[in-house]
Residue frames as qw, qx, qy, qz and C-alpha x, y, z in Angstrom:
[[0.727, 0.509, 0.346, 0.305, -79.04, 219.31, 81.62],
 [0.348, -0.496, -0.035, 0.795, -76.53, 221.29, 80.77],
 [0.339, 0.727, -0.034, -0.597, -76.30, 224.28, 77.60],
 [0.208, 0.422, -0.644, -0.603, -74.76, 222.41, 75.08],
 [0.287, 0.321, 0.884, -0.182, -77.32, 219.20, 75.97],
 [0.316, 0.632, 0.498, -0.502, -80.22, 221.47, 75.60],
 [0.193, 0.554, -0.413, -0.697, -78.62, 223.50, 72.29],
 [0.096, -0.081, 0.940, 0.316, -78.50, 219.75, 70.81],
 [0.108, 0.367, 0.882, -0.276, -81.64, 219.02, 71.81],
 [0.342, 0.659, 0.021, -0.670, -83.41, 222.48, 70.67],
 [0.342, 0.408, -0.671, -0.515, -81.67, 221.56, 66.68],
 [0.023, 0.212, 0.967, 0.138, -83.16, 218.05, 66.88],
 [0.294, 0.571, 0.718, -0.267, -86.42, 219.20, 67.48],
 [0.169, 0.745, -0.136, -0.631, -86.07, 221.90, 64.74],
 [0.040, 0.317, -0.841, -0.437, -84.59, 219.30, 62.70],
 [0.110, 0.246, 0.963, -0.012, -87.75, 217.11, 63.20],
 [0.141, 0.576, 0.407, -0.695, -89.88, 219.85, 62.90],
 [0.120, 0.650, -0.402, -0.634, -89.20, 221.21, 59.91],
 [0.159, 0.294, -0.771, -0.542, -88.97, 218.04, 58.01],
 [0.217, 0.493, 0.826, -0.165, -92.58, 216.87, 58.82],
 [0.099, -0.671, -0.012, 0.735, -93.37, 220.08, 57.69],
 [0.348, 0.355, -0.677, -0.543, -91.84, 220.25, 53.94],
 [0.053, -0.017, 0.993, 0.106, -93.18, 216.61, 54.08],
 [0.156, 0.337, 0.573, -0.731, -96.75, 217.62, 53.99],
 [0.285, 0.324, 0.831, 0.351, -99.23, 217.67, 51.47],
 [0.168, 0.119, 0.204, -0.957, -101.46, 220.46, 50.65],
 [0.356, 0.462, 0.810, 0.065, -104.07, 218.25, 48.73],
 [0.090, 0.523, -0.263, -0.806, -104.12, 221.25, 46.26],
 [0.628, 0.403, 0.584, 0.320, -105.93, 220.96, 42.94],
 [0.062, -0.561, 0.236, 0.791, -104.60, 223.12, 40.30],
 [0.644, 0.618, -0.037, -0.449, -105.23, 223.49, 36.40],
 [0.716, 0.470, -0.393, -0.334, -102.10, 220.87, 36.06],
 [0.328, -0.282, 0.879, -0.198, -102.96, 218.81, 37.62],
 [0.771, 0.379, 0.389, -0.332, -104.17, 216.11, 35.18],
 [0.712, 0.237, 0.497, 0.436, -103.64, 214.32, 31.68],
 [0.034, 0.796, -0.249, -0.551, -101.75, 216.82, 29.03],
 [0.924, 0.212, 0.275, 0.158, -101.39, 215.57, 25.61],
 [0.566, -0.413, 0.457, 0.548, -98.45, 215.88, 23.15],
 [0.290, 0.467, -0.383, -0.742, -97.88, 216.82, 19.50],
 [0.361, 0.184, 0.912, -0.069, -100.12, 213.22, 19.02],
 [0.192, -0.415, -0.652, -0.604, -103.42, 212.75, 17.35],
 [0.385, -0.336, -0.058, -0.857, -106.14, 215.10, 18.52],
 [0.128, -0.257, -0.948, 0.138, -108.20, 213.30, 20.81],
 [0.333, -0.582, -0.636, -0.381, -112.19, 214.14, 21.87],
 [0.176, -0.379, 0.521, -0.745, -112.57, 216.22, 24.64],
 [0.760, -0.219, 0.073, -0.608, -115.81, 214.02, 25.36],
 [0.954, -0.195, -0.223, -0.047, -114.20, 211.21, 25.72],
 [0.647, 0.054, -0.408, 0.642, -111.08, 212.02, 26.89],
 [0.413, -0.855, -0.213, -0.230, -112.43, 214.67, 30.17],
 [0.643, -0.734, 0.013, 0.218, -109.79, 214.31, 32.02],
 [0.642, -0.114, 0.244, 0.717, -107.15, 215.61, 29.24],
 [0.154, -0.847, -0.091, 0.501, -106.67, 219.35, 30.28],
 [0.263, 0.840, -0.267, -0.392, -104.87, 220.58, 27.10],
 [0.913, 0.211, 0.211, 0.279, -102.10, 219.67, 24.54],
 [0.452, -0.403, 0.353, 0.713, -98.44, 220.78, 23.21],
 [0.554, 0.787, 0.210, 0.174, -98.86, 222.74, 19.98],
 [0.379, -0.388, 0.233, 0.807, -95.79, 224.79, 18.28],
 [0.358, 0.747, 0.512, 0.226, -97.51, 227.42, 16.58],
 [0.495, 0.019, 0.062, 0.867, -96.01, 230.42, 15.41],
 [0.018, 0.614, 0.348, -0.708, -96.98, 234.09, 16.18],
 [0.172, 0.164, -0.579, -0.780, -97.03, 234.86, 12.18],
 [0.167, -0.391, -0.870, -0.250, -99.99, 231.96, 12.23],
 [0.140, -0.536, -0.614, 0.562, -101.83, 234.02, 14.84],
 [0.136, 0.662, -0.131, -0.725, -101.08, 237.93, 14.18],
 [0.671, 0.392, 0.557, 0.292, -101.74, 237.57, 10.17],
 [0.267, 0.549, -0.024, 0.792, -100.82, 241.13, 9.51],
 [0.155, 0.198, -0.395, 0.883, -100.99, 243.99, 11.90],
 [0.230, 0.011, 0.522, -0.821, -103.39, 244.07, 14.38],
 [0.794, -0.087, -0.049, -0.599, -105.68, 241.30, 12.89],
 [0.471, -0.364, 0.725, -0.347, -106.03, 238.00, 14.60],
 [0.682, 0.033, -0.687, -0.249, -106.52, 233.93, 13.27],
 [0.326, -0.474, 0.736, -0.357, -107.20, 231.99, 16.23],
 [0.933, 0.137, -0.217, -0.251, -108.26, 228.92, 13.89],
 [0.476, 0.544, -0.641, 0.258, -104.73, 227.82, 13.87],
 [0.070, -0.414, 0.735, -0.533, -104.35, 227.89, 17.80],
 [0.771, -0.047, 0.125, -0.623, -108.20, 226.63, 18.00]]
């Protein structure tokens, strides 16, 4: 076989390598991984278990209500 055979041959198996590789799964569970709701209607955590959080647009004035005191009804 000669060197430029073998070069070929090296990059194919690098080439196959590699993309089994990135193809792979990690079977990973993270925090989002799951149901996420939107700027909908509230739903029940008890019946809805498997929807991890929700979109809110709440403003840092609702939070901070003057200096250095805190609402976290709003965010609640």
């Amino acid at each position: 076989m000669s060197n430029h055979q073998k070069r070929h041959l090296i990059a194919i198996v690098y080439f196959f390598a590699f993309s089994v590789a990135k193809g792979q799964n990690s079977n990973r569970i993270s925090n989002t991984d799951g149901i996420w709701g939107d700027y909908g209607n509230v739903v029940s955590a008890k019946t809805y278990s498997n929807q991890h959080g929700r979109l809110v647009n709440i403003g840092w004035s609702d939070i901070e209500t003057s200096s250095n005191n805190w609402n976290w009804n709003t965010f609640d």
